[in-house]
C-alpha positions as CSV (number, residue, x, y, z in Angstrom):
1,X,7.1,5.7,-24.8
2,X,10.2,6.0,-26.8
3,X,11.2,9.4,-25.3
4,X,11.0,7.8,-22.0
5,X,13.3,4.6,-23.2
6,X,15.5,7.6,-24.6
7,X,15.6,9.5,-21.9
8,X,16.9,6.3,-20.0
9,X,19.4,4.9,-22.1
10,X,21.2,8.9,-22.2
11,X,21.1,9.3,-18.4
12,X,24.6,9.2,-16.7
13,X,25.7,9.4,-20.3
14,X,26.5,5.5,-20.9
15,X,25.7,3.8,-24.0
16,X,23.5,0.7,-23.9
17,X,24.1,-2.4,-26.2
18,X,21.1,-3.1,-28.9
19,X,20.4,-6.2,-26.2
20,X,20.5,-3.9,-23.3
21,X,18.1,-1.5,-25.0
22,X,15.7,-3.9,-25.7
23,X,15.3,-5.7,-22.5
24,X,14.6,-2.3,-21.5
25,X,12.2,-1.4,-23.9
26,X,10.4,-4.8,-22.8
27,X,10.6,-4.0,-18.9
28,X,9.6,-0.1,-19.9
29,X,6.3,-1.9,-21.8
30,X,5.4,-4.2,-19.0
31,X,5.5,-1.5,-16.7
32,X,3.0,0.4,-18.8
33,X,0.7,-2.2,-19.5
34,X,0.5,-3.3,-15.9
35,X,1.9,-6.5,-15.9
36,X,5.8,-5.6,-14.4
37,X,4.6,-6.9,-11.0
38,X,3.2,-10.0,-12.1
39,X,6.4,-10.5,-14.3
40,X,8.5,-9.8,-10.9
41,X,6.2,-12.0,-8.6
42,X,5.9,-15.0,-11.1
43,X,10.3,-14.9,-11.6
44,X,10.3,-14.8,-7.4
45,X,7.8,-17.6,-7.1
46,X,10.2,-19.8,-9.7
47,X,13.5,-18.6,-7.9
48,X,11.9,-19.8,-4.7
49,X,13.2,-16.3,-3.2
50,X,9.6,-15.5,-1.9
């Protein structure tokens, strides 16, 4: 997992703030676990974009 957040946060050679990188590591880990499109459909359903 943290090679893959790494690997990330180097491409196009940009540097990330400690803030950045964690919202990352959080959208890398919901993702994983499953749960990224029930994050996504949840935030759509509040926006009222759906």
């Amino acid at each position: 997992m943290w090679s893959v957040i790494a690997k990330r946060m180097k491409h196009g050679h940009r540097s990330w703030s400690r803030q950045g990188g964690t919202h990352l590591a959080k959208i890398l880990a919901k993702k994983c676990s499953g749960k990224l499109y029930e994050v996504t459909e949840r935030l759509n359903k509040c926006s009222g974009l759906l």
